[in-house]
MIFITI-707005 format. One record per residue (C-alpha): x, y, z. Coordinates in steps of 0.02 Angstrom, whole numbers, plus 50000, padded with zeros to 5 digits. Layout:
BEGIN
XYZ;...
***
This chain:
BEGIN
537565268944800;538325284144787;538265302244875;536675310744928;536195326344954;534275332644997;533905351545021;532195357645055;532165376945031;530865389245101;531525402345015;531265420545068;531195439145006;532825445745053;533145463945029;534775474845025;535335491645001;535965492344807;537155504344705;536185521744703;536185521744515;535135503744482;533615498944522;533115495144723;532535477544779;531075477744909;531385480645071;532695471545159;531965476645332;530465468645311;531245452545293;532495452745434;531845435645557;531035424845435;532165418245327;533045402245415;534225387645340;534445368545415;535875359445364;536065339945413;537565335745306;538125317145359;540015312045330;540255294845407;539075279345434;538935268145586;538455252845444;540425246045378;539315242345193;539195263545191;540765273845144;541395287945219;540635304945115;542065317045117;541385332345037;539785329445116;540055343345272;541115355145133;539825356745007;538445359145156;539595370345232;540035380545080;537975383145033;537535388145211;538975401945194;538275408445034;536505409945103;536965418545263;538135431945198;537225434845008;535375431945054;535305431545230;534565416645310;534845410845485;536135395545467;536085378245576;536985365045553;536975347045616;538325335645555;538405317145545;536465315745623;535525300745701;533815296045626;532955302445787;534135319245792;533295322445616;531785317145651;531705329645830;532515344945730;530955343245591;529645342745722;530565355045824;530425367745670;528695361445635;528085367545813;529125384045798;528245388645624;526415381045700;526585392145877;527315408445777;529135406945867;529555407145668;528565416945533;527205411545463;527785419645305;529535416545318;530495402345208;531705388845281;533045379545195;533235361245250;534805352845173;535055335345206;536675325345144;537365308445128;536825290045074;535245287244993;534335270444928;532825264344855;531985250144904;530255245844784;529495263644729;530095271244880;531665279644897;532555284845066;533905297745141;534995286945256;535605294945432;537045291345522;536585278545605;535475270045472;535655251645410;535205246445226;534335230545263;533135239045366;532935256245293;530825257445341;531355258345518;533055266945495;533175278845368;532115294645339;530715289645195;530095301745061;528535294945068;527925301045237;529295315645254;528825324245114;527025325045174;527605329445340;528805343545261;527285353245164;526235353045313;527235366945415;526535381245408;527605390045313;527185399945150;528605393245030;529575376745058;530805371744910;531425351544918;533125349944809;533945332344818;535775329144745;535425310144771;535655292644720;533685287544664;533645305744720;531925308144608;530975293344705;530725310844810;529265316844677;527665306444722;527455307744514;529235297944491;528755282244397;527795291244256;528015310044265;528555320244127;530185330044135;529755344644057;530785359744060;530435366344224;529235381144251;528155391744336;526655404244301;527315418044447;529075418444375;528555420844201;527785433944222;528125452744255;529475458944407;527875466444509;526505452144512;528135439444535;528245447744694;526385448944720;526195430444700;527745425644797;526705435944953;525135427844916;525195409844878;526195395044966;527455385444849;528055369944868;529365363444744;530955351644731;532425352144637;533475335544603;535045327944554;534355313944444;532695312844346;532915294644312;533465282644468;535485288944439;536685285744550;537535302644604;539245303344609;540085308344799;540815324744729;539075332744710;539255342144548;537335346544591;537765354744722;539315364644617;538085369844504;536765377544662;538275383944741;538745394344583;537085398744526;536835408544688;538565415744682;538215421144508;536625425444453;535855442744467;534515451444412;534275469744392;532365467244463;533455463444625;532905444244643;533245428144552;531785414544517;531955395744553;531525392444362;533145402344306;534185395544438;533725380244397;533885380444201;535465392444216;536605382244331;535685367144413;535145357744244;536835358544178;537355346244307;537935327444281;536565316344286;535225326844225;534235334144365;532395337144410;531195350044451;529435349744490;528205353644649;527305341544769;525915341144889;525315360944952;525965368544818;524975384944715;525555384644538;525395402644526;526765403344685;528495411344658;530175404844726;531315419944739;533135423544804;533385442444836;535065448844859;535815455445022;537045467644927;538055482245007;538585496144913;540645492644873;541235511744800;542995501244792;542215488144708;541305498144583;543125508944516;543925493544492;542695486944359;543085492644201;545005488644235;544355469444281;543485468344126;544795471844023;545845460944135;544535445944085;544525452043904;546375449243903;546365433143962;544715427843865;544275411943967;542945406144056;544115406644215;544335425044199;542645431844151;541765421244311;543065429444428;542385444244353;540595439644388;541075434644553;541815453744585;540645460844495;538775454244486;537965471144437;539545477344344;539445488644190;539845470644098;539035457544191;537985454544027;539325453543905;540225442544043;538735431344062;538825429943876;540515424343863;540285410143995;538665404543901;539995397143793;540465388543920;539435378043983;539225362843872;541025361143904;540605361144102;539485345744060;540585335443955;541915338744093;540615334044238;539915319744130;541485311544124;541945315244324;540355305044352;541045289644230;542565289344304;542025291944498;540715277744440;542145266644363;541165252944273;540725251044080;538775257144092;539695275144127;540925275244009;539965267643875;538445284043916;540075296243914;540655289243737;538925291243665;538335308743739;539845314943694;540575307043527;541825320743496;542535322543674;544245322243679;544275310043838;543195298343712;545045289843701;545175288243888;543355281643895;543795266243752;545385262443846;544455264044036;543315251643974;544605239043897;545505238944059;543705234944131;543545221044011;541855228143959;541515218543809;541695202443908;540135190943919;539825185544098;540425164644114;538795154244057;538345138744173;539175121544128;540305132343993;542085130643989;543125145943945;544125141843808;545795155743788;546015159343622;547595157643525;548695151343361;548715132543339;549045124143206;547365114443124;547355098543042;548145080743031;549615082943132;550315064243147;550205058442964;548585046342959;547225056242921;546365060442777;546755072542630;545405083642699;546335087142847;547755095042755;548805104442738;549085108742918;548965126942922;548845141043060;547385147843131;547205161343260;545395159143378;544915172943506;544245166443662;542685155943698;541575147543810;541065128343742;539895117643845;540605103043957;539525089843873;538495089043736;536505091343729;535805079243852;533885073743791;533275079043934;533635097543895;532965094443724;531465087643767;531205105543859;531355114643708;530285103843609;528805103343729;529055124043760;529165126943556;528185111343493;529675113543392;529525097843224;530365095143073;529855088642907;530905071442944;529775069343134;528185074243036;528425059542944;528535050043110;530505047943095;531165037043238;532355039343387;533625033043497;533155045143651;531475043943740;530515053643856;528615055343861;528325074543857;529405075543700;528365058343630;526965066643627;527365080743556;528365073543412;526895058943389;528435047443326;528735029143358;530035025643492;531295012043478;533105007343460;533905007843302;535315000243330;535024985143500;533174983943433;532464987643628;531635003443704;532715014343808;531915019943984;531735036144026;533235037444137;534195039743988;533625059843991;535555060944055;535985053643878;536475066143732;535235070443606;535185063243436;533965063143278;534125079343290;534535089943134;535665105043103;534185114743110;533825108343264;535175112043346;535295130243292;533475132043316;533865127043480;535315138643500;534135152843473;532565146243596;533865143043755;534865161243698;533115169743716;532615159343879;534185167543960;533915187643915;535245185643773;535265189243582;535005174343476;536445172943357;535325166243213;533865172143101;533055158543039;532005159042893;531725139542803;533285133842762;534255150442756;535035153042916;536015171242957;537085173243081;537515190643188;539055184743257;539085199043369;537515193943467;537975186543646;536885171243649;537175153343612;537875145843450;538665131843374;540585131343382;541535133743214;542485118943145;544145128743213;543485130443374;542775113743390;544445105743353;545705120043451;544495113743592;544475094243584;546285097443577;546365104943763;546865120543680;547835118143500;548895106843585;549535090343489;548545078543538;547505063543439;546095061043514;545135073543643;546175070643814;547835058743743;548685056443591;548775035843656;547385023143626;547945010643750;547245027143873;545735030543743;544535019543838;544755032743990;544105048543876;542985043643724;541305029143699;541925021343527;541445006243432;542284988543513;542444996043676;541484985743815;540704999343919;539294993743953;538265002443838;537404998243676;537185013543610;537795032343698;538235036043853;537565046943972;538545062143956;540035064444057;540165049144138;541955046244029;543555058444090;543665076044008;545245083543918;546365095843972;545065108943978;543575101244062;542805096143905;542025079743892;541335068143754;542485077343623;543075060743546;541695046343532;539995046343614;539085055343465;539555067443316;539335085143351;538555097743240;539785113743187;539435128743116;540395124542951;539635119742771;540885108142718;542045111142582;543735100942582;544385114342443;544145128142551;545365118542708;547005128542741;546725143342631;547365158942701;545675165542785;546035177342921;545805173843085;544065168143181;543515155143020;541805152342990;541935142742836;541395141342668;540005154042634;539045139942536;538825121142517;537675107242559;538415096742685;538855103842886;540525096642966;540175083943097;541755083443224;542195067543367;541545052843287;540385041143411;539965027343492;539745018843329;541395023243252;543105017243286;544375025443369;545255032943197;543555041643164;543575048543359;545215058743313;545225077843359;545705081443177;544445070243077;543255078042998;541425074242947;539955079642897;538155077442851;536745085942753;536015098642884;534105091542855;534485072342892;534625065943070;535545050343136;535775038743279;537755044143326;537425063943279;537235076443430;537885092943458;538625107043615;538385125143610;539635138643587;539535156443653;540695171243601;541545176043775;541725194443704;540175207743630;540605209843443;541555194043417;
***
């Protein structure tokens, strides 16, 4: 929630005297009275959740100046208002428009600035006194204001809001279209502009955002209104809405909105006529300033010449020259907005919309402080910290496969704190019907579990104690289940949480996009820096001692209890968190095996051999000995077949891209 700002404009016919030798503006005189501006700019909040607005009062401050001494409206200003002090002031001006105490004809300007929200389609400016968990009751709705706001009688009423969810303000919001804004009276000649502006009643909005933005406290809307009404001029002796609007308004950061609601006459005009005084002084000095601005040649010096001179001999060619300027006066607003906003949405918008920026460095290194290609922590994940560690058989009993020892770098990770339980494959197969070739052939398992028996339609026993299991043994990990089970299962829980699946799966050829941000299998490298609480020396998953072994890993000759796996968990974890990483069952990697492909040099982040036709199994089981539990052993297994001691645990990249 950022600043918001909310201006309804009636806006008037203002007249002036003007230099003898251009063309006169309609009568000033006639417009003396009617032409009146409310200003309810709010600073600080009673609610601690709402932060001070500094520029708030300035910026309302700074407008109400410009309209009183350039187009002469009647200024009054209420600062840091109650909901029932805004409230009173509307109906007060409603009655004074309805009972002729104000013209009937005239225009008002109601400016309105601070907090705003939106709560369901309905968005809200929030008073001084207002609390966000009760805004119906405590803010000021657009819903019912706006209505209220067209029905004074008053011939032309403007709303403008530099907001946060500023455009819930258009009853259209959720599907109108954003076309460049227009209007039938403006486009047409000076004369029936004016006749329409006297005839028919306009109501029409202008706002900061045209898509739910957030707008930053240091309203560059209401920089951009501030200068289009210092700036703009127009020989005819008035200024339209429209060209306001695209002129100044539209160029600021987020991209505002323009469109009318309920009263308004499309044929209306919304015009600003200058209040300008003859300056003799003024008009010497104006070739000598343009040649002062030439000199210089900067958008600086020609707008302090349009400021000086409006109607000068070389407003046009000065108008020109700051043309130039303004997709420069985006980029630089666009990026005040990312880095007011502070967070990785902003700067990642800023680095697109403007690719050749030159604070598209500041951006990239704004969001690496942010962390912004981190993945937010997945439940019952461990964060693994990447590192160097040095992979393979690091106390001289292991296989030749495991050598040489050799040094691989990993970046950081999240791994699952136990393997697959049945239970949570069972979910998958009864919300995929998800089979193989192996359980259309009525394959057997270890696990049980109705909802996945009959789905499978397989025959349920024990393969190894010859007895059924009961179903209480959903806490136990998953096996039977292939390699292409597992990463089919990767991608099914991946889309069940909003992320990318890492795998496209077409028969037996499975692609990987390792930069996709949902769950995978953990690379042979990882899988081992893991077990090994980090790439430190240790044996087994936990300890490098067996006499402690029985504490950390369900091997072969170990009395637990259990004929078969245990439920996962139940044994201590290692360093890390991790448990089951030695013994229990074999888990799936990413890897094709390839024992000539160990220890080459192969960068860092190792995925492998890019062919083969066996997958590395890593931790042994329950139906292994300890020497085939060690954190270095290595197995593996053709990807199709299942087993009674093969399981798996997910991976996920902790970073976008990696």
């Amino acid at each position: 929630m950022r600043a918001f700002y909310l201006i309804i404009t009636v806006l008037s016919l203002l007249g002036s005297t003007w230099p003898n030798e251009r063309k006169s503006p309609p009568d000033q005189a006639s417009r003396a009275g009617k032409d009146h501006a409310l200003f309810f700019p709010v600073a600080t909040y009673d609610h601690p959740n709402l932060t001070p607005l500094d520029e708030s009062v300035t910026n309302a401050e700074a407008i109400a100046l410009e309209l009183e001494k350039n187009f002469g409206f009647s200024i009054e200003i209420i600062p840091n208002a109650t909901g029932k002090q805004v409230v009173d002031k509307l109906k007060e001006y409603h009655e004074k428009f309805a009972d002729g105490r104000l013209p009937a004809d005239g225009q008002l300007f109601l400016y309105f600035s601070g907090h705003g929200m939106r709560e369901f389609n309905n968005g809200y400016f929030l008073p001084a006194n207002a609390d966000p968990n009760s805004l119906p009751s405590t803010a000021i709705g657009y819903h019912y204001w706006r209505q209220f706001v067209s029905s004074i009688n008053c011939q032309h009423i403007m709303v403008a809001i530099d907001a946060c969810y500023s455009v819930t303000f258009d009853p259209d919001h959720t599907f109108a279209n954003f076309e460049k804004y227009g209007r039938k009276g403006e486009l047409t000649e000076a004369q029936r502009t004016l006749a329409n502006h006297a005839e028919f009643p306009a109501r029409v909005f202008f706002t900061s955002d045209s898509k739910e933005d957030k707008t930053p406290g240091r309203s560059n809307f209401a920089r951009k209104l501030l200068q289009g009404l210092r700036e703009l001029r127009s020989p005819d002796g008035f200024i339209t809405s429209s060209r306001l609007f695209s002129n100044y308004v539209e160029l600021a950061q987020p991209a505002p909105r323009a469109a009318d609601f309920e009263g308004d006459d499309p044929s209306a005009a919304f015009l600003f006529f200058h209040q300008v005084t003859r300056d003799i002084e003024n008009e010497r000095t104006d070739l000598a300033d343009w040649r002062t601005a030439e000199g210089q040649d900067n958008c600086a010096a020609y707008r302090t010449y349009l400021q000086k001179h409006p109607y000068g001999d070389f407003a046009a060619a000065a108008r020109t020259k700051t043309a130039s300027c303004d997709a420069e006066d985006r980029m630089i607003a666009a990026w005040t907005t990312a880095k007011r906003a502070n967070d990785c949405d902003a700067y990642a918008a800023f680095e697109k919309d403007y690719p050749t920026s030159p604070y598209v460095t500041a951006a990239a290194a704004k969001k690496q402080l942010l962390d912004c290609n981190s993945v937010a922590p997945p439940d019952n994940m461990v964060f693994i910290s990447g590192g160097t560690f040095q992979m393979g058989d690091q106390f001289g009993d292991g296989s030749s496969d495991e050598k040489p020892i050799h040094a691989v770098t990993l970046s950081d990770f999240y791994l699952s704190r136990t393997e697959i339980m049945v239970g949570e494959f069972a979910d998958f197969i009864e919300a995929t019907g998800y089979t193989t070739t192996a359980e259309k052939e009525g394959d057997s398992y270890v696990y049980t579990g109705s909802k996945w028996k009959e789905k499978a339609g397989v025959t349920w026993r024990d393969d190894t104690a010859g007895k059924t299991r009961p179903t209480t043994e959903y806490s136990h990990p998953v096996i039977h289940v292939s390699w292409y089970g597992a990463v089919a299962y990767c991608n099914w829980l991946s889309e069940q949480h909003g992320l990318a699946p890492v795998y496209r799966i077409s028969g037996t050829t499975v692609t990987p996009t390792w930069s996709a941000n949902g769950y995978r299998l953990p690379t042979e490298a990882e899988w081992e820096y893991a077990a090994r609480s980090g790439g430190k020396k240790e044996k087994w998953a936990g300890t490098s001692t067996e006499n402690e072994l029985t504490q950390f890993a369900n091997y072969s000759g170990k009395g637990d209890g259990y004929d078969g796996t245990a439920p996962v968990g139940m044994l201590r974890a290692n360093n890390l968190g991790l448990a089951d990483m030695s013994g229990n069952v074999w888990e799936w990697c990413w890897d094709w095996y390839g024992s000539d492909y160990y220890g080459k040099p192969i960068g860092n982040n190792p995925k492998g051999p890019d062919t083969g036709s066996r997958r590395v199994i890593r931790g042994g089981s329950w139906n292994d000995p300890p020497a085939h539990c060690r954190a270095a052993n290595r197995g593996n297994y053709v990807p199709t077949n299942r087993n009674s001691n093969v399981g798996f645990r997910l991976a996920r990249s902790s970073r976008q891209g990696e």
